[in-house]
C-alpha positions, -999 to +999 in steps of 0.1 A: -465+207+545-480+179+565-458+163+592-448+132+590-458+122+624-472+144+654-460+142+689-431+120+699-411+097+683-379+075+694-348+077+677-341+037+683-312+022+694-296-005+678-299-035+702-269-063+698-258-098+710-228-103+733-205-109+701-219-075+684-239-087+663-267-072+653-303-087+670-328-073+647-357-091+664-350-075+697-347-040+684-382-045+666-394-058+699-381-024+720-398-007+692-432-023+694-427-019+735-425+016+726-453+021+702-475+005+730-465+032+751-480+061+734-448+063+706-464+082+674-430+074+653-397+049+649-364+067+637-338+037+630-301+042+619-303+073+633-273+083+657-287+069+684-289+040+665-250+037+660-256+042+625-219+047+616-213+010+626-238-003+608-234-021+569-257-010+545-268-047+549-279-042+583-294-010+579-316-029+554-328-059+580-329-026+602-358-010+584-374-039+573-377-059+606-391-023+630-413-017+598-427-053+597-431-057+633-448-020+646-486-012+634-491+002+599-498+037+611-465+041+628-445+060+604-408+041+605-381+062+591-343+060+582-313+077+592-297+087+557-271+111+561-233+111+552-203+125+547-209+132+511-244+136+488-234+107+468-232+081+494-264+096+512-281+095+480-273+059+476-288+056+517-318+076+509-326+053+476-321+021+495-343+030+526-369+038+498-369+006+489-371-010+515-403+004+532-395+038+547-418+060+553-393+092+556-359+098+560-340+117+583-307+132+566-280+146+587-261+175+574-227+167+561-198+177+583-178+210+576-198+224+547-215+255+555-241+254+527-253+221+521-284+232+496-263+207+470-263+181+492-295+182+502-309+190+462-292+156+452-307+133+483-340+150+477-336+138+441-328+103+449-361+099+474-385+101+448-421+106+465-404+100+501-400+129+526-368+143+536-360+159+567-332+177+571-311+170+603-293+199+626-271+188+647-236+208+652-223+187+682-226+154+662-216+171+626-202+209+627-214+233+617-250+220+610-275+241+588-275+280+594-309+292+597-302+314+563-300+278+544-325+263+556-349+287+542-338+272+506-338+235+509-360+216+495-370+193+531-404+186+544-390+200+580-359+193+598-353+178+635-330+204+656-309+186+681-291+217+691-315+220+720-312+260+713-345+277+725-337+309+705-334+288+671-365+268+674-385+299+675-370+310+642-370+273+628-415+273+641-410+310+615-404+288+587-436+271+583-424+233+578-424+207+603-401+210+626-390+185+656-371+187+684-347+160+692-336+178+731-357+161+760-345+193+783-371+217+763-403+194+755-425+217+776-415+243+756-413+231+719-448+211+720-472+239+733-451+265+710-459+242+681-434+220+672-448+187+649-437+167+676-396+155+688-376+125+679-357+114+710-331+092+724-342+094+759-377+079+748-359+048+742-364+048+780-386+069+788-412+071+767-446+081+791-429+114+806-416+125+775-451+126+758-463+140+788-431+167+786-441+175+753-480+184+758-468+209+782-465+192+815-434+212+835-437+187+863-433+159+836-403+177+823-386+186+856-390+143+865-369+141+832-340+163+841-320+132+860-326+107+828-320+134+808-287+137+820-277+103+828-284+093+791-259+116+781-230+102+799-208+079+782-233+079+750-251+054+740-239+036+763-253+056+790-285+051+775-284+017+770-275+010+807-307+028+815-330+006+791-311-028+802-323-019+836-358-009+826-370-036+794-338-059+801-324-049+771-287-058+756-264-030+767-236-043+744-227-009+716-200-005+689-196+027+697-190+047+729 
């Protein structure tokens, strides 16, 4: 299968006001920032992206103002996953129609075989790729490596930031990106499609440079790497206030 994007992609914050409200225009604007950078893809509503706090509303102006406002050849894609099939379904069909280019589908917490889950969201994208999302830490237990050799996903982004697993995941043959900054040396040259990231939000040059193999690139990365995971997103958004001057206001964390 053909990746939806190669090389490294942000998973986008959700910028808002001092009231927490929603600034669509400045997320768009970080994302164009971004894209100028060397950014080969825009994940929004992802988890990053606060997506739990988000309306289906806002996940709409979301989509549409990032896809509107970065260059045609920037794939944009959605965040779709939930707790159940049917409401991720209904996620997946609306990001659809509202100019996706893929979707990014978190598996659904505590089930340990979610082929029917992802059969139905597959169904609901029509012609629009799905890729599945591992990530235990943010919903247990994640997709076992059995599983995913049965779903019907154009690749999947691995979060777990296991070395051992994204050997076996590059066995499979689909796409497959990482979204752990600590190991970009090591998934790009090993052949990962590219990684979806938090921590390019801020740092976007040594990230690329990380992932095309540069060690020194991804030793420089070890302190941000860190320091965005404190106190998450906020963390993160501390760090890109004081870089772009960006809102650091969240709704969660």
């Amino acid at each position: 299968m053909e990746p939806v994007f190669t090389s490294v992609g942000v998973a986008l914050v959700t910028l808002f006001d001092e009231d927490g409200e929603i600034d669509v225009a400045a997320t768009a604007d970080h994302a164009v920032q971004l894209v100028e950078r060397g950014i080969q893809g825009v994940l929004v509503s992802g988890s990053t992206g606060e997506a739990p706090a988000l309306t289906a509303e806002e996940r709409v102006l979301l989509l549409e103002g990032v896809r509107d406002a970065v260059p045609d050849h920037i794939p944009v894609l959605a965040g779709t996953g939930a707790p159940s099939a049917r409401q991720a379904a209904a996620l997946t069909l609306s990001a659809s129609e509202h100019g996706a280019d893929a979707v990014l589908v978190l598996s659904p917490p505590r089930v340990a075989d979610p082929s029917t889950y992802y059969d139905i969201v597959v169904r609901s994208a029509g012609a629009l790729a799905v890729l599945a999302y591992h990530f235990p830490k943010a919903s247990e237990p994640g997709i076992s490596l059995e599983v995913l050799t049965k779903l019907p996903v154009a690749g999947i982004k691995d979060s777990s930031g296991d070395p051992d697993r994204l050997l076996a995941e590059l066995d499979w043959g689909r796409p497959v990106y990482t979204g752990s900054s600590a190991i970009l040396s090591f998934a790009g040259p090993l052949g990962c499609a590219g990684a979806i990231l938090s921590l390019a939000n801020v740092e976007p040059e040594g990230c690329i440079a990380a992932f095309t193999g540069d060690a020194a690139a991804q030793r420089r990365l070890t302190a941000p790497h860190q320091a965005s995971r404190v106190d998450f997103p906020r963390g993160l958004k501390e760090m890109m206030a004081a870089r772009f001057g960006t809102s650091p206001v969240c709704r969660m964390g």
